[in-house]
C-alpha positions in Angstrom: 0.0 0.0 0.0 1.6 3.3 -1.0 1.8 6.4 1.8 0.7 9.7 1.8 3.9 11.0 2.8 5.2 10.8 -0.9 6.0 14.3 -3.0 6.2 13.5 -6.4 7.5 17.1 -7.7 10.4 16.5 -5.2 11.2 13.3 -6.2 11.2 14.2 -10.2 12.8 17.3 -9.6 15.6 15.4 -8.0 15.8 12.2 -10.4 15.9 15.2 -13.5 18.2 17.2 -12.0 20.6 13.6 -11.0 20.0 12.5 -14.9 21.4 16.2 -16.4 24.2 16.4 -13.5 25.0 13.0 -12.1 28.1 14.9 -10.9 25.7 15.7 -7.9 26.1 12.3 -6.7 29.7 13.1 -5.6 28.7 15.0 -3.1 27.8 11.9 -0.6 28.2 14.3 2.3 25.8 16.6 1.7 23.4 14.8 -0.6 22.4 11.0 0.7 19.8 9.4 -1.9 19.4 5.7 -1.5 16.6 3.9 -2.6 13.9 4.2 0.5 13.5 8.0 -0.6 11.3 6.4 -3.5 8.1 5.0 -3.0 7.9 4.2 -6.2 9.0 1.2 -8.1 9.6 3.1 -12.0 11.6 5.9 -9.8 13.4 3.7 -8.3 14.3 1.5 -11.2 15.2 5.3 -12.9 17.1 6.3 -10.3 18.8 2.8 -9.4 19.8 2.9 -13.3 21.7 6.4 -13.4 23.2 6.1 -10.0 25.1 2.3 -11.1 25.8 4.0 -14.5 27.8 7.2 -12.5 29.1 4.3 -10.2 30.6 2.4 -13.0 32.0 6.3 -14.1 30.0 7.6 -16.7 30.3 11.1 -16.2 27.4 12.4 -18.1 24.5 9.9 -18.8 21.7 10.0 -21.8 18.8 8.1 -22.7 20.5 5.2 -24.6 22.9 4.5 -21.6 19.7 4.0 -19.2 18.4 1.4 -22.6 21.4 0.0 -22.6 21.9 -0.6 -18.9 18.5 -1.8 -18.5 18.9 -4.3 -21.2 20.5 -7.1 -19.3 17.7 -6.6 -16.0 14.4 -7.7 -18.1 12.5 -7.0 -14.8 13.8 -3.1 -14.6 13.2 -2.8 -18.2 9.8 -3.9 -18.4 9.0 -1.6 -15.6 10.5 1.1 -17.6 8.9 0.2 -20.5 5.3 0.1 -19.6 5.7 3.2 -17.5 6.9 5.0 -21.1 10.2 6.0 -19.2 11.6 7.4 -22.7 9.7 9.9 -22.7 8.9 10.6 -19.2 13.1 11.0 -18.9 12.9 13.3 -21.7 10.0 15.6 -20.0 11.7 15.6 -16.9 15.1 16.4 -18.2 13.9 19.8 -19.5 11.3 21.1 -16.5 14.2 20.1 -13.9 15.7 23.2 -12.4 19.6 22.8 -10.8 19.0 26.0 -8.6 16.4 24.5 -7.0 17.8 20.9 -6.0 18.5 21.9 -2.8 14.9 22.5 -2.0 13.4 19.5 -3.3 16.0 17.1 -2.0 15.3 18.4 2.0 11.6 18.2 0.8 12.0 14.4 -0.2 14.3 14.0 2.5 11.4 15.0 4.8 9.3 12.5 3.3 11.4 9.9 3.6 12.0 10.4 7.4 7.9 11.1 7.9 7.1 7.9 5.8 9.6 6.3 7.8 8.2 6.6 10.8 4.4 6.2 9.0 5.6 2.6 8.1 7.0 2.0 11.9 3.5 2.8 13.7 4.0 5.9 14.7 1.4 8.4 13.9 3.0 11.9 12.6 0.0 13.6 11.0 -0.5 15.9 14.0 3.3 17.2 12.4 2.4 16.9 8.7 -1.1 15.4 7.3 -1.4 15.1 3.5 -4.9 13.8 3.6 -6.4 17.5 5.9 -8.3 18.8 2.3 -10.9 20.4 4.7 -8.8 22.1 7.6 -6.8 24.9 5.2 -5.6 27.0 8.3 -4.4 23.8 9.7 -2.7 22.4 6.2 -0.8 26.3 5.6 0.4 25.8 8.9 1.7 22.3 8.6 3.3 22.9 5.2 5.0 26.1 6.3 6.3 24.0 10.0 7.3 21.3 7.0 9.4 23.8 4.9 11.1 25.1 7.7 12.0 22.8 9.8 15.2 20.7 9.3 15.6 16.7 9.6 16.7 17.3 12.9 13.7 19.6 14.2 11.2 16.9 12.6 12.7 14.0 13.9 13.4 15.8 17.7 9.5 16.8 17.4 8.5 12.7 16.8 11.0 12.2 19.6 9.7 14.2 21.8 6.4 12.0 21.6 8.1 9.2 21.9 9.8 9.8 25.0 6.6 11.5 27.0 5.8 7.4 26.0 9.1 6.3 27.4 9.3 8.5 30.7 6.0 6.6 31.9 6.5 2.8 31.1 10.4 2.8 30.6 13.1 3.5 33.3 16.1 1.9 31.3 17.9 3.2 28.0 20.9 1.4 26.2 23.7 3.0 23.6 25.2 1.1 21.3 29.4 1.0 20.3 31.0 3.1 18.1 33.8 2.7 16.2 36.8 4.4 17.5 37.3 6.4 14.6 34.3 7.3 13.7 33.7 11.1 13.7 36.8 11.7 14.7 37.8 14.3 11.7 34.8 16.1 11.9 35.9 16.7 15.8 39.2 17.9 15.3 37.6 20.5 13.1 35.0 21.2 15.3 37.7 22.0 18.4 39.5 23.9 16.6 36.6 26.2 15.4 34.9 25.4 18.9 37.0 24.6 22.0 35.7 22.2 24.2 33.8 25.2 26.5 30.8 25.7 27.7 28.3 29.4 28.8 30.2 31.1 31.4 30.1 30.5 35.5 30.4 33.2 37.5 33.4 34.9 38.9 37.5 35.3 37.1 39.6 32.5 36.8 36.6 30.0 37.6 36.2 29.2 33.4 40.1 28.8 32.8 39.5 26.6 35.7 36.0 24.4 34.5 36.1 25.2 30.9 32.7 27.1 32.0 29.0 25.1 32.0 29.9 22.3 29.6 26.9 20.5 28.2 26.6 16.8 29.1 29.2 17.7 32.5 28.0 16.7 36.6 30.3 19.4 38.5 29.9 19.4 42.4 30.6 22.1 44.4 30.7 20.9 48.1 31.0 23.3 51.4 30.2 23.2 55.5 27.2 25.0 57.0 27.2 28.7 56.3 30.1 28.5 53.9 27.8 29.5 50.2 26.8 26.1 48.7 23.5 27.6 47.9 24.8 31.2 47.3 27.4 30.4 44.7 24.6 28.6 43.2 22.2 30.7 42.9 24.8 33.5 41.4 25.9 30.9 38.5 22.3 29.9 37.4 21.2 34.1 37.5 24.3 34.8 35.6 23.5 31.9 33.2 20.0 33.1 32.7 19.9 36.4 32.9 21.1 38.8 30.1 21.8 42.0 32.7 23.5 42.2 36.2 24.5 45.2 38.1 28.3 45.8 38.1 30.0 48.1 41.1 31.8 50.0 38.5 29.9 50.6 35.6 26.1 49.9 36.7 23.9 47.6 34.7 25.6 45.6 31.8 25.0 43.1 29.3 25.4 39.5 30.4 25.5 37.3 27.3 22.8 35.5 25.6 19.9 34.2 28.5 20.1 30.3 28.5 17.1 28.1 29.9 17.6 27.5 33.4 16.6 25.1 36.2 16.9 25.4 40.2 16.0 23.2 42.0 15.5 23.6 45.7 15.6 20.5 48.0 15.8 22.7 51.5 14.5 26.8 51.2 11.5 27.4 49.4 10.2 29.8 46.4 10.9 33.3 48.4 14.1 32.2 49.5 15.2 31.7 46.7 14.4 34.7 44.8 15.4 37.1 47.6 19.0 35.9 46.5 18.8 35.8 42.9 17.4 39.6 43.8 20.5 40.4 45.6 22.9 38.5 43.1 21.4 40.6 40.3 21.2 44.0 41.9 24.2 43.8 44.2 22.3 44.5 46.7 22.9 42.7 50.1 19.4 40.7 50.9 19.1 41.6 54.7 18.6 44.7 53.0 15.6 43.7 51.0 14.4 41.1 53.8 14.1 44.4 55.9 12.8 46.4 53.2 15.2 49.2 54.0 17.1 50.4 51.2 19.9 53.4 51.1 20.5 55.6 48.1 19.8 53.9 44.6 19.2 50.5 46.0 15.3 49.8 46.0 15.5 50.8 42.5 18.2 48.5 41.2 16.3 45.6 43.3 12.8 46.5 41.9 15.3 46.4 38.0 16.5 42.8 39.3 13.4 41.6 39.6 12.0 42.9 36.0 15.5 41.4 34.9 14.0 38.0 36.6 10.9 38.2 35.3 11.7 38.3 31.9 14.7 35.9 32.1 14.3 31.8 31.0 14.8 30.8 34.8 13.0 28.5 36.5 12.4 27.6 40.3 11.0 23.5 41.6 10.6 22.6 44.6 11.3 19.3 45.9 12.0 18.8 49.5 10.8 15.1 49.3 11.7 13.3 46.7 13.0 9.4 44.7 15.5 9.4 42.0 12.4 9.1 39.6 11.5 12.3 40.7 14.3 14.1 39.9 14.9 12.6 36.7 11.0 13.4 36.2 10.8 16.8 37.1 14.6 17.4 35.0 12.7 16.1 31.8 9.5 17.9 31.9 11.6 21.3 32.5 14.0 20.2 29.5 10.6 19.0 27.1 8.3 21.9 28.2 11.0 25.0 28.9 13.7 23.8 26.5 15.9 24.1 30.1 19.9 22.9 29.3 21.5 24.1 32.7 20.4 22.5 35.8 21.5 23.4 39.2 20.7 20.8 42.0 21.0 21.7 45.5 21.9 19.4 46.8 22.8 15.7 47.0 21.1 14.0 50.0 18.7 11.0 50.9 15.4 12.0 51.5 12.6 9.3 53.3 10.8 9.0 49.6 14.2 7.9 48.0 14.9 5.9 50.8 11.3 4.1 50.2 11.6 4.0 46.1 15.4 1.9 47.2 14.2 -0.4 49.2 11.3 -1.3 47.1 13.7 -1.6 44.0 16.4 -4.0 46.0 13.3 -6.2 47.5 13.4 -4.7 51.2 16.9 -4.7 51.4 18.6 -1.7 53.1 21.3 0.3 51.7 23.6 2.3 53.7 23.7 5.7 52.9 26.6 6.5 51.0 25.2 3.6 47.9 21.9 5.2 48.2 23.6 9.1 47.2 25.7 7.2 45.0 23.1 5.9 43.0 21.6 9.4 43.2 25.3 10.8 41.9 25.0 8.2 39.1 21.4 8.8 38.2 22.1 13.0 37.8 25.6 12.3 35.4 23.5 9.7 33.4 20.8 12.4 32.8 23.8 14.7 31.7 24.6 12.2 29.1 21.2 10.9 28.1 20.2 14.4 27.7 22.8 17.1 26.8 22.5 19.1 29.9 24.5 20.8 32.8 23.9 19.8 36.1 25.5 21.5 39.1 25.0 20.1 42.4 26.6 20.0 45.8 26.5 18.0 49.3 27.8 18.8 53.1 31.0 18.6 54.2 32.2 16.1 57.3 33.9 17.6 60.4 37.3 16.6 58.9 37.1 19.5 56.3 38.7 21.6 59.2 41.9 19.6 59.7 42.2 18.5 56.0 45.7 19.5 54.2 44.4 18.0 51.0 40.2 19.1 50.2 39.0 16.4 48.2 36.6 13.5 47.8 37.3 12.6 51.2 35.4 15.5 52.8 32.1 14.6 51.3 29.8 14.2 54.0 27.9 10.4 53.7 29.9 9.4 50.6 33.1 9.8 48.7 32.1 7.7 45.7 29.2 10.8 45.1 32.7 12.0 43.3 33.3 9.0 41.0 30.6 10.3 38.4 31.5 14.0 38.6 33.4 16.4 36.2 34.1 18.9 38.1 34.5 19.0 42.0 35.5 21.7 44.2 35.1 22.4 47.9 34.2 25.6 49.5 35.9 26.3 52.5 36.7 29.1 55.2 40.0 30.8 54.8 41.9 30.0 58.1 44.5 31.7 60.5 47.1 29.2 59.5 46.4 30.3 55.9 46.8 33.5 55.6 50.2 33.1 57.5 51.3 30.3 54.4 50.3 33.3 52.1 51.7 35.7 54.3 54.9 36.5 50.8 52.1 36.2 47.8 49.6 39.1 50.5 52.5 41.3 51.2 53.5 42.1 48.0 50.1 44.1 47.4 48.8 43.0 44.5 46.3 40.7 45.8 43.3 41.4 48.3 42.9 39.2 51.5 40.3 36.0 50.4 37.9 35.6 53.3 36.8 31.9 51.6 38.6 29.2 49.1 37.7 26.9 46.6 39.4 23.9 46.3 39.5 21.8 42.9 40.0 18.1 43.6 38.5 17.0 40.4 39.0 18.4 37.4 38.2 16.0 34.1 39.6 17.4 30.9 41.2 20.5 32.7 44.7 20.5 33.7 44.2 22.7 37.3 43.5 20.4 40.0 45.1 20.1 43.7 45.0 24.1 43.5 43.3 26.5 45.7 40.9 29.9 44.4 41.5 32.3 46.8 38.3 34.1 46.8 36.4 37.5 48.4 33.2 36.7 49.3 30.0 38.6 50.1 27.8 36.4 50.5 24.7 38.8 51.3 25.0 39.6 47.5 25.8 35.9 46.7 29.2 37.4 45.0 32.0 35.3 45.2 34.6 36.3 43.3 38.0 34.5 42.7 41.3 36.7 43.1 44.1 34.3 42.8 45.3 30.3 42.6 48.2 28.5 44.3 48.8 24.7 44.5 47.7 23.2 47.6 51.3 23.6 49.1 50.3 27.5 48.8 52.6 28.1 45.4 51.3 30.9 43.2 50.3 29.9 39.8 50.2 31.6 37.0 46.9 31.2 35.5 45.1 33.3 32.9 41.5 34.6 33.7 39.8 33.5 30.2 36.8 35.3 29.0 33.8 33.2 26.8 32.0 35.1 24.7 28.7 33.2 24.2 27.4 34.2 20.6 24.4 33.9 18.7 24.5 31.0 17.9 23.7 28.9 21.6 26.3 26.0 20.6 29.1 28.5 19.2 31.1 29.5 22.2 34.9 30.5 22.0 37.8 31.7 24.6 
């Protein structure tokens, strides 16, 4: 039974324009005809015939090749025969038009993938229905979504149906090998044009550090009581999202382009949360809004914050209680319905629900706490990968953070595995007596501030700076914490550039 998803002026135009310039063919990276893009047995015994005559290196081909090639395959020639192909070659071969190929090939192209996914059950008229005659508004609509959408946006779109299918009856998803070199041209090319970076975090030196926001990266971000876990937070998702903030020096300035963005609160609720973004935004310090007492200029930068927040792709979901299906649940609806990419996670810790979902999963068996937030640890780093997102995330510290020469995995309060799955992991941590008096020489010579807090990379995949310290100056009533310098853990100064991305129109083109 033939489709409906079939467009015959696409598939002539191309076959005409194939037959008067089979030189097209050489372009197998940009144009990929095989025989599923015809429905049709004549086309494709037409088509078949001129690509196996440019196969066999004819480099122009005419009507008595296509005779002569069809001569020995009785089948194919009957076909062509009683479908008059002479002449229908001959027709076709002057209404073609070469400046148009590219059109008519994505058309067919579109077909293809749409009577693809006809043949396979799934129902894609709500996309693109041939057979509306009675509905124009709808049909105009449909053809113009059709023309200008790419193979990509089509197929995502039937995806996306597909999955809302998936989330509810499937929890488990496979991927299969690759061969080592596969791709691997294409990548080179595309570091060099595109370094391996992602939007920008907040603060200098942090994105020489990171490599900024990658896509498909867990970082964790790990600090005692009081120390700006949630803070720092807060100030990377507003400065991710947000297209303005308020600078000391020069006042409101542009931020970059605003990228979708989720937080997620496990602990404070909505209020909370916004009273910080307010102060991030404005540089205002929040007991100043809690109190609703302002000085000078400041009500009016907060009251600017929050138009800033209100037109900004950032999104707020509570979840105090919650199972690993849960998170994963709420993540997908926020990436299907808000188009969200970054997601910021605070923080990783068991919960009685998750505690519940566990011991119904293993059959009533227990798990100690530190395999129940490593499977937590797992779950968030496979929904980087599954879905090409950012996820930042953090946990509590143990008491041994404040005798610890080394900050590392080993600090993580419940368990140090959490860091086996991560990309990125830093702790935050209070700068001590002891060291300002290690950077007593590197203070004195007057070129850097005093840091009232450090960050501490332990972890550090596909970045070269780990085992260092960021000195930073915090205020954290304006959730600002702002790197100043970086030593080793022995306290060494390092030389380390403070690298800018610029974040350009196009969302995946970022550069140093």
């Amino acid at each position: 039974m033939s489709s409906k998803y079939i467009d015959t002026s696409s598939i002539v135009q191309v076959i005409g324009c194939v037959y008067n310039n089979p030189k097209i063919l050489d372009y197998d990276d940009k144009y990929v005809i095989t025989e599923d893009d015809f429905d049709n047995e004549f086309h494709r015994v037409v088509f078949g015939a001129i690509y196996k005559l440019h196969e066999l290196g004819a480099e122009s081909i005419n009507l008595e090749n296509i005779l002569d090639f069809l001569s020995s395959r009785p089948k194919s020639e009957a076909i062509f025969t009683s479908q008059k192909g002479e002449e229908w070659l001959s027709r076709v071969s002057q209404s073609c038009s070469l400046s148009s190929f590219d059109y008519y090939y994505n058309r067919m192209k579109k077909m293809t993938l749409l009577r693809m996914y006809d043949k396979y059950g799934v129902d894609v008229s709500d996309l693109y229905d041939p057979d509306n005659i009675l509905d124009s508004k709808k049909r105009q609509k449909q053809e113009e979504w059709l023309d200008n959408s790419s193979l990509i946006t089509i197929a995502n779109a039937v995806n996306d149906k597909i999955d809302l299918i998936k989330a509810k009856y499937v929890d488990n998803a496979t991927e299969d090998s690759i061969q080592a070199g596969q791709g691997i041209q294409d990548l080179i090319t595309k570091l060099k044009e595109t370094p391996e970076v992602g939007v920008p975090l907040y603060g200098s030196l942090i994105n020489t550090i990171t490599r900024g926001a990658r896509l498909r990266k867990f970082y964790l971000r790990s600090a005692p009581t009081g120390c700006g876990k949630t803070r720092t937070m807060i100030a990377d998702a507003c400065y991710i999202a947000c297209d303005k903030i308020y600078d000391e020096n020069f006042g409101w300035i542009k931020n970059g382009i605003c990228q979708p963005t989720l937080y997620i609160t496990t602990e404070q609720d909505k209020e909370e949360i916004q009273t910080m973004m307010l102060a991030f935004l404005s540089n205002v310090n929040e007991e100043h809004i809690l109190n609703g007492s302002y000085i000078e200029d400041e009500e009016e930068r907060v009251r600017e914050a929050g138009n800033i927040l209100l037109n900004s792709p950032l999104y707020i979901e509570e979840l105090p209680d919650f199972s690993l299906q849960d998170v994963e649940n709420l993540i997908k609806k926020n990436i299907r319905d808000k188009d969200v990419r970054y997601i910021m996670h605070d923080y990783v810790h068991t919960s009685l629900k998750i505690l519940e979902e566990i011991a119904t999963r293993s059959g009533g068996v227990k798990l100690r706490e530190d395999n129940v937030l490593f499977m937590l640890s797992t779950r968030l780093k496979d929904i980087c990968n599954q879905y090409g997102v950012f996820i930042l995330s953090s946990t509590q510290l143990n008491a041994d953070y404040q005798l610890s020469e080394t900050p590392d995995q080993n600090l993580l309060r419940g368990a140090k595995a959490i860091a086996d799955k991560i990309d990125v992991g830093a702790v935050i941590l209070p700068v001590r007596d002891n060291d300002l008096l290690k950077l007593q020489s590197i203070l004195d010579s007057g070129v850097f501030g005093q840091p009232n807090l450090k960050l501490s990379i332990y972890k550090n995949r596909r970045g070269r700076f780990k085992g260092v310290y960021l000195w930073c100056k915090a205020d954290l009533g304006t959730c600002r914490v702002k790197p100043i310098f970086c030593t080793g853990w022995d306290y060494t100064l390092i030389d380390i550039q403070d690298y800018r991305i610029k974040v350009l129109d196009d969302e995946n083109d970022k550069a140093f």
